[in-house]
TORLUM-516277 format. One record per atom (N, C-alpha, C): atom name; residue number from 0; y, z, x. Coordinates in nm, 2 decimals, padded with zeros to 4 digits. Example, Ala and Ser with C-alpha at 12.3 -4.5 7.8 and 13.67 -1.06 7.14 Angstrom:
REM TORLUM-516277
+------+------+--------+--------+--------+
| name | resi |     yy |     zz |     xx |
+------+------+--------+--------+--------+
|    N |    0 | -00.57 |  00.78 |  01.32 |
|   CA |    0 | -00.45 |  00.78 |  01.23 |
|    C |    0 | -00.33 |  00.78 |  01.32 |
|    N |    1 | -00.22 |  00.71 |  01.28 |
|   CA |    1 | -00.11 |  00.71 |  01.37 |
|    C |    1 |  00.00 |  00.79 |  01.29 |
+------+------+--------+--------+--------+
***
This chain:
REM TORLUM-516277
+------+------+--------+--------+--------+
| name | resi |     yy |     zz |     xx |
+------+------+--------+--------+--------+
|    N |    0 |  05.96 | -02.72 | -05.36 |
|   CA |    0 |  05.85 | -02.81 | -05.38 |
|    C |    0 |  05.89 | -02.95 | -05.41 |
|    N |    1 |  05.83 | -03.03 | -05.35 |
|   CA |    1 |  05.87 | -03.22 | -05.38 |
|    C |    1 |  05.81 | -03.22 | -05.48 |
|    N |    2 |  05.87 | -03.35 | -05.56 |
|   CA |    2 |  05.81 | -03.38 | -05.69 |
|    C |    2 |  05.76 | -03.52 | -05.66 |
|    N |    3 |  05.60 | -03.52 | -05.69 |
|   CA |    3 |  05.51 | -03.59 | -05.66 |
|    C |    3 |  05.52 | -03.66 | -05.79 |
|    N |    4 |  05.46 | -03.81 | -05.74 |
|   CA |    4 |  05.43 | -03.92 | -05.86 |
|    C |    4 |  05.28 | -03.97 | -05.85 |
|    N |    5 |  05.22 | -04.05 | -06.00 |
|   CA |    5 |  05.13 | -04.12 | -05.92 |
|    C |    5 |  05.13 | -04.19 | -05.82 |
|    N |    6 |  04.99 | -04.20 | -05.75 |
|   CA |    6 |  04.99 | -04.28 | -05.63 |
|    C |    6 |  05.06 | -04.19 | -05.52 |
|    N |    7 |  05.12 | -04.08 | -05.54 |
|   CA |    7 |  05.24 | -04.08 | -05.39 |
|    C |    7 |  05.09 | -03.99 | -05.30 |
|    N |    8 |  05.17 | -04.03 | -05.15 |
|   CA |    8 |  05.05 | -03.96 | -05.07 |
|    C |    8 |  05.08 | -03.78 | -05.05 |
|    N |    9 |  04.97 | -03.71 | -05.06 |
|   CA |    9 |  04.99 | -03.59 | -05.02 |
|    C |    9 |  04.83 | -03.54 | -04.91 |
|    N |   10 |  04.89 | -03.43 | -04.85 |
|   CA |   10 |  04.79 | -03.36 | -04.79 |
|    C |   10 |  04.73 | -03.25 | -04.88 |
|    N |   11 |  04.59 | -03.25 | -04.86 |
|   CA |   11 |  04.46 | -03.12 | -04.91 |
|    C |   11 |  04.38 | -03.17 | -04.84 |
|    N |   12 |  04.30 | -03.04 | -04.87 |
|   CA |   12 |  04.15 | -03.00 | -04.81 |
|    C |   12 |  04.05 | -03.11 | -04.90 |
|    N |   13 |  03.97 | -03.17 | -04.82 |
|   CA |   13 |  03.87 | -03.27 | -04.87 |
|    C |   13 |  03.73 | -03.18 | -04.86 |
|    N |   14 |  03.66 | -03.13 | -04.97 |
|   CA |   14 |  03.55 | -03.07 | -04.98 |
|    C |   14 |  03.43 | -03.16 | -04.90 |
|    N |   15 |  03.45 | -03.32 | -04.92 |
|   CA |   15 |  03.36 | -03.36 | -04.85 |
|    C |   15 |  03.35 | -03.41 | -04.72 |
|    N |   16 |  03.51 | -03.41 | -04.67 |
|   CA |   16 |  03.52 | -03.40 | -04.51 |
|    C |   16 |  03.53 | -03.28 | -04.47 |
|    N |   17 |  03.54 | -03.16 | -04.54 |
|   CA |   17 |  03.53 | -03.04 | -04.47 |
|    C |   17 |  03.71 | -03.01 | -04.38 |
|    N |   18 |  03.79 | -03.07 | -04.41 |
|   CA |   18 |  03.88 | -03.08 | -04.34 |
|    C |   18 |  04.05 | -03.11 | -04.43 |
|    N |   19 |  04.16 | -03.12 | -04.41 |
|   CA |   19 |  04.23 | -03.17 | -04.47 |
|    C |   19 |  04.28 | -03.31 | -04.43 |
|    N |   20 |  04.28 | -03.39 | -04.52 |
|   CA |   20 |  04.30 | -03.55 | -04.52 |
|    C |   20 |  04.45 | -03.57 | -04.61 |
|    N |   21 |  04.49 | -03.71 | -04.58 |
|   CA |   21 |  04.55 | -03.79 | -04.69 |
|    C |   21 |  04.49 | -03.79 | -04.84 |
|    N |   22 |  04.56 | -03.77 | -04.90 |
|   CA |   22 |  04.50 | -03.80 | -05.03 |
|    C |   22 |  04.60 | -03.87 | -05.10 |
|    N |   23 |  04.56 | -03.98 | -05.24 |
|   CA |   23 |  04.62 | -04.00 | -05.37 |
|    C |   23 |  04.63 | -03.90 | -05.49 |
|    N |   24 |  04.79 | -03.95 | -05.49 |
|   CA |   24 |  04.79 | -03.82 | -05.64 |
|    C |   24 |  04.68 | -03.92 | -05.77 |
|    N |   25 |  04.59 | -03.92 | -05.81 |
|   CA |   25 |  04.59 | -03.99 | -05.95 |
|    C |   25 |  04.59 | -03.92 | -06.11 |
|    N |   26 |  04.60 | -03.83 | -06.04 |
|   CA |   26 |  04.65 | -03.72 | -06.19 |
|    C |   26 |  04.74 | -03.60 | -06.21 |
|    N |   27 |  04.83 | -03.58 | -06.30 |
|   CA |   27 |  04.94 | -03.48 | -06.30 |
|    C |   27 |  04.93 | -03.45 | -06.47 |
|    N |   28 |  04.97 | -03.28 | -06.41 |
|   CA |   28 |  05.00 | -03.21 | -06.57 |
|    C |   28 |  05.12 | -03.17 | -06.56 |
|    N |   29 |  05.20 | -03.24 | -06.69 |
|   CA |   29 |  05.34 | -03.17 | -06.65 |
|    C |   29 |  05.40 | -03.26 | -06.50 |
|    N |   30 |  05.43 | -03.17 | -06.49 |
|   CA |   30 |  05.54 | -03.22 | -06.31 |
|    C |   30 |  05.42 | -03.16 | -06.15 |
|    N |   31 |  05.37 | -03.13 | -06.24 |
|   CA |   31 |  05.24 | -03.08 | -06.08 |
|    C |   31 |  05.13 | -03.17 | -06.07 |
|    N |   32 |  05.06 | -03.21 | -05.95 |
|   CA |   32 |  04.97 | -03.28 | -05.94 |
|    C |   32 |  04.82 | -03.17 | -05.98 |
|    N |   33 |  04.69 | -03.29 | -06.05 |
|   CA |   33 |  04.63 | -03.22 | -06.14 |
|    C |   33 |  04.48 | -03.25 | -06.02 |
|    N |   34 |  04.49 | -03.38 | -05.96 |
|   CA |   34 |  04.34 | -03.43 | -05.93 |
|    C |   34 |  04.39 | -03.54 | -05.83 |
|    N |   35 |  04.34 | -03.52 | -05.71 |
|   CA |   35 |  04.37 | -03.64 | -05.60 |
|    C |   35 |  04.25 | -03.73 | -05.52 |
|    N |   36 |  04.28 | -03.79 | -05.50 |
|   CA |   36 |  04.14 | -03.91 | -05.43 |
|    C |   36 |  04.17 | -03.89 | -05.29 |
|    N |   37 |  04.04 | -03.83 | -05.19 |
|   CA |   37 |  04.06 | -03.84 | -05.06 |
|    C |   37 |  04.08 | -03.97 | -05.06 |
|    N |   38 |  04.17 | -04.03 | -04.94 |
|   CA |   38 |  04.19 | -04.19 | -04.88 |
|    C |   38 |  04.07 | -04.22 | -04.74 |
|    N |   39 |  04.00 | -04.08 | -04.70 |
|   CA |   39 |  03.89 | -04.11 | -04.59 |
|    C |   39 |  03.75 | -04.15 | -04.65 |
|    N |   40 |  03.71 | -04.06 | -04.78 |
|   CA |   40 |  03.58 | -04.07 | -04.81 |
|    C |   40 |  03.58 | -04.16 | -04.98 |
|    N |   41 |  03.73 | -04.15 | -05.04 |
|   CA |   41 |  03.77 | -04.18 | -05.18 |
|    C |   41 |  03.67 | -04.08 | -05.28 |
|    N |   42 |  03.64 | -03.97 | -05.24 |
|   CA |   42 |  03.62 | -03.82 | -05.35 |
|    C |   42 |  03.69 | -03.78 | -05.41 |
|    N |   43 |  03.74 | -03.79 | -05.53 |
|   CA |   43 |  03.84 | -03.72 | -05.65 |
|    C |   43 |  03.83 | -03.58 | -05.72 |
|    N |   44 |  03.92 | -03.52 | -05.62 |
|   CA |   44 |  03.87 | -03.36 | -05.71 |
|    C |   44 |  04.01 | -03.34 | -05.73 |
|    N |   45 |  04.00 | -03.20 | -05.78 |
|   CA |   45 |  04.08 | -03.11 | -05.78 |
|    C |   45 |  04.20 | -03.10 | -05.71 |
|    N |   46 |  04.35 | -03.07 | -05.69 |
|   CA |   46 |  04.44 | -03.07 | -05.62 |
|    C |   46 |  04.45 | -02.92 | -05.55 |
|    N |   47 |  04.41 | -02.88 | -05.47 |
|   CA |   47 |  04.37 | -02.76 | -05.38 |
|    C |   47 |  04.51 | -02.68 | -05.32 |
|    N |   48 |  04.60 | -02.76 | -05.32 |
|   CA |   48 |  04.75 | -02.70 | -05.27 |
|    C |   48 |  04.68 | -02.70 | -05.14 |
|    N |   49 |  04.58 | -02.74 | -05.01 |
|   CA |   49 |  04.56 | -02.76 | -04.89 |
|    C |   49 |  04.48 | -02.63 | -04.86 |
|    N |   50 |  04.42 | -02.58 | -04.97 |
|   CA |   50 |  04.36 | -02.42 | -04.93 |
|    C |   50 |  04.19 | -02.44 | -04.92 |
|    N |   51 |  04.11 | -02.46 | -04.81 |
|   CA |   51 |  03.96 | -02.45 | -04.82 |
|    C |   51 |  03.92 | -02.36 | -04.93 |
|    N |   52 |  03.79 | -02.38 | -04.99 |
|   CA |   52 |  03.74 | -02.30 | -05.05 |
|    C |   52 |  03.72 | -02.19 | -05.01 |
|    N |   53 |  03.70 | -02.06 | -05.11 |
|   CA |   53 |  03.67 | -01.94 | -05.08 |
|    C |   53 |  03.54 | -01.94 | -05.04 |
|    N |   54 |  03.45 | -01.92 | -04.95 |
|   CA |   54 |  03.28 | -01.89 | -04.92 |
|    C |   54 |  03.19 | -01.76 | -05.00 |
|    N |   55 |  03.16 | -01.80 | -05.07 |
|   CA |   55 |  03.10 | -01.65 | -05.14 |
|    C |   55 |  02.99 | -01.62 | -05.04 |
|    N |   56 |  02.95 | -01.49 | -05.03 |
|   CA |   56 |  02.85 | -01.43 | -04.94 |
|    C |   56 |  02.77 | -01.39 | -05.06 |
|    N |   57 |  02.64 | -01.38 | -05.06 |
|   CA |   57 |  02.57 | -01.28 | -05.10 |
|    C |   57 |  02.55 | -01.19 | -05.07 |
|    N |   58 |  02.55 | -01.07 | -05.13 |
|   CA |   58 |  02.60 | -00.95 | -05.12 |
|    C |   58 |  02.44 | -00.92 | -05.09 |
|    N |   59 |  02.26 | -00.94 | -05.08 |
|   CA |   59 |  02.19 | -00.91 | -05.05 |
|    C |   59 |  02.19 | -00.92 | -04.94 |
|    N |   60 |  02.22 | -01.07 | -04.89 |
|   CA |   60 |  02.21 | -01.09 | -04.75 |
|    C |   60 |  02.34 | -01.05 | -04.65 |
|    N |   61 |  02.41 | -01.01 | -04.69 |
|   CA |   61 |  02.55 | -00.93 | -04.65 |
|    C |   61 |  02.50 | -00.82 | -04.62 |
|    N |   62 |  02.39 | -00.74 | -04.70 |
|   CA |   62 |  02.35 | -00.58 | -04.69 |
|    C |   62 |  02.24 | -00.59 | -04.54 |
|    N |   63 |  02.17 | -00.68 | -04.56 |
|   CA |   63 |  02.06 | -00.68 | -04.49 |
|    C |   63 |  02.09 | -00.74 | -04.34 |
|    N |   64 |  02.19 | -00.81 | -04.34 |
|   CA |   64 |  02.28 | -00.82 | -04.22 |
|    C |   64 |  02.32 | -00.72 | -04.15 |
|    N |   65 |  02.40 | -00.66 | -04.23 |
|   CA |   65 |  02.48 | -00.50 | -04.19 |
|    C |   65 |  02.36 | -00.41 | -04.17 |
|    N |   66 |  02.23 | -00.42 | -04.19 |
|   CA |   66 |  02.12 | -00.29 | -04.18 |
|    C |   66 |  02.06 | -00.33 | -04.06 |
|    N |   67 |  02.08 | -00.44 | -04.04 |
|   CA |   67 |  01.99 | -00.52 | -03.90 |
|    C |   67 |  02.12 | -00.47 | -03.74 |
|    N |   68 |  02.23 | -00.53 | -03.79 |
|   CA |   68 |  02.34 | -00.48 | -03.70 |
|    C |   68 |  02.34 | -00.33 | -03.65 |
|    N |   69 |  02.31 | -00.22 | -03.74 |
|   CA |   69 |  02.31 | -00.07 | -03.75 |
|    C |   69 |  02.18 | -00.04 | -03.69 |
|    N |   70 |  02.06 | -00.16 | -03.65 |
|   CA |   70 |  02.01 | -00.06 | -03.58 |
|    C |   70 |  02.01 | -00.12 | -03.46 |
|    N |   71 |  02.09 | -00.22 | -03.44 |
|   CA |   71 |  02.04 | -00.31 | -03.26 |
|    C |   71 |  02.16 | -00.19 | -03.21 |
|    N |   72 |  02.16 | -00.14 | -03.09 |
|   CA |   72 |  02.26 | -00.08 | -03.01 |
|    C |   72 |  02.24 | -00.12 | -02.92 |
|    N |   73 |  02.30 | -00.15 | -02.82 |
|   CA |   73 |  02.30 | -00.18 | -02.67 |
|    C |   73 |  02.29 | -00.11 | -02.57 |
|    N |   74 |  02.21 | -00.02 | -02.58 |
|   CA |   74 |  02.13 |  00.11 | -02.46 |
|    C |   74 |  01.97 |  00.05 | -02.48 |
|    N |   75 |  01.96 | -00.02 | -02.59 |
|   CA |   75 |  01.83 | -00.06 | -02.59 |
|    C |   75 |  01.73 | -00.20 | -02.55 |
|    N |   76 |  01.86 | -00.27 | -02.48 |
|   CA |   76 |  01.84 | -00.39 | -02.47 |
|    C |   76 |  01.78 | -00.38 | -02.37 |
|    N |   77 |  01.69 | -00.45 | -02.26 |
|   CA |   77 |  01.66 | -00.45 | -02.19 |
|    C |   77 |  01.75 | -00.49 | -02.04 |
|    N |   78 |  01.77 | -00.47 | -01.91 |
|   CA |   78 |  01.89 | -00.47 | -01.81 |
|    C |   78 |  01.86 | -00.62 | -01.80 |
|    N |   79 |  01.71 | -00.60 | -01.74 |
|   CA |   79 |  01.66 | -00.69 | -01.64 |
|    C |   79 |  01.54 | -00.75 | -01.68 |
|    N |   80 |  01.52 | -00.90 | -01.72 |
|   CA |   80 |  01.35 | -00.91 | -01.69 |
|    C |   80 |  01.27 | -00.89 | -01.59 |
|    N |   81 |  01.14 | -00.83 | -01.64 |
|   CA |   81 |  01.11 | -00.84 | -01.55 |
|    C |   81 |  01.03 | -00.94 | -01.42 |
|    N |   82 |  01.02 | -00.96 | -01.26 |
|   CA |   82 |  01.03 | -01.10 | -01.20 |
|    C |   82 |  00.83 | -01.14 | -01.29 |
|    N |   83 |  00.82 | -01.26 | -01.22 |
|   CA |   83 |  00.68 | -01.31 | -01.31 |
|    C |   83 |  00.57 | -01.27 | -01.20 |
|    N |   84 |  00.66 | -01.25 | -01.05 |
|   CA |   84 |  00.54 | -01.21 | -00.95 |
|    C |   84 |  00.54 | -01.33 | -00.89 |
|    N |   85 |  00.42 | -01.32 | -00.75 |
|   CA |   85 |  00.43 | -01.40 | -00.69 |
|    C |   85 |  00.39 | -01.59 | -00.72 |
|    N |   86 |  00.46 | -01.65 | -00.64 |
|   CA |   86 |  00.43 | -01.80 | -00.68 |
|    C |   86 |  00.25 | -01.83 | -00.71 |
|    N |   87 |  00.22 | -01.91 | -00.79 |
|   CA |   87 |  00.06 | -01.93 | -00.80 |
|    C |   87 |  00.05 | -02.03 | -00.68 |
|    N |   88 | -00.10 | -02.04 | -00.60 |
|   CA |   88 | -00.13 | -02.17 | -00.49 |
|    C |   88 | -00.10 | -02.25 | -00.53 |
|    N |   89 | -00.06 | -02.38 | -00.47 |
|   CA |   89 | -00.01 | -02.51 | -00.44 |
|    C |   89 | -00.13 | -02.55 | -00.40 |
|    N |   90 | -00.11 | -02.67 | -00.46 |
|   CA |   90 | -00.26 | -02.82 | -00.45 |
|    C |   90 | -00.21 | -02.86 | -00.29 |
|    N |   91 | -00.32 | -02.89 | -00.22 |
|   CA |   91 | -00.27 | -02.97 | -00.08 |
|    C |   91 | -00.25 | -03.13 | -00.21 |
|    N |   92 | -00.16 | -03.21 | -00.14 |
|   CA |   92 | -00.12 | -03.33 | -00.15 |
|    C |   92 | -00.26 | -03.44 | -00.11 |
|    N |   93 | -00.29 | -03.52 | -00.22 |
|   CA |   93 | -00.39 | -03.57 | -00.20 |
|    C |   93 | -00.42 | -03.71 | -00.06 |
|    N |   94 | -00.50 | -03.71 |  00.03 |
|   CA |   94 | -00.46 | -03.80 |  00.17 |
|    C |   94 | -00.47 | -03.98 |  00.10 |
|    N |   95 | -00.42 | -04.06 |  00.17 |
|   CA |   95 | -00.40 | -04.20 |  00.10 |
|    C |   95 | -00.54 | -04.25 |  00.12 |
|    N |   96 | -00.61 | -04.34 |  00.08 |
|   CA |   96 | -00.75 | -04.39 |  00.14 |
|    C |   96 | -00.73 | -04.51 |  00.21 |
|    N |   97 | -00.75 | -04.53 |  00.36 |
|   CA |   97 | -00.71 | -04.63 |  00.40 |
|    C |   97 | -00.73 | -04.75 |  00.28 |
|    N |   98 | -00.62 | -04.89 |  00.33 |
|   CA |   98 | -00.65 | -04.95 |  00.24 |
|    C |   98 | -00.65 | -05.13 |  00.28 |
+------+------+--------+--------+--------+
***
């Protein structure tokens, strides 16, 4: 592992670009970096070691996902729509009035 200083640049995950950026070290505990400033948006969090956050699911909407998936099967889908039938009449085009 490199031994970081204030100020020195490192890479992590930027919560508010959603991506990983440049960042400033501006805080250390000990010899590890503690809290860094994106250099795209300048948001100061947490030093992430470059790892996105975990996404927590809800576990209701997780269940009720999985109950919806268990009943769609694919014998039940329909092949083909069916056609709408024949075209409806067409307007004649209106004549010019001499002019």
């Amino acid at each position: 592992m490199a031994e970081y200083r204030l100020g020195d640049l490192i890479d992590d995950f930027c919560a508010k670009c959603k991506r990983i950026t440049n960042h400033d070290v501006v805080s250390m505990l000990g010899a590890e970096v503690a809290k860094v400033r994106c250099r795209t948006c300048y948001f100061e969090h947490d030093y992430r070691h470059e790892q996105p956050p975990v996404k927590l699911v809800d576990p209701k909407k997780q269940a009720l996902f999985e109950e919806v998936l268990a009943k769609v099967s694919p014998s039940k889908t329909p092949a083909i729509p069916p056609s709408p039938g024949p075209d409806p009449p067409r307007r004649k085009p209106r004549s010019q009035a001499p002019g």
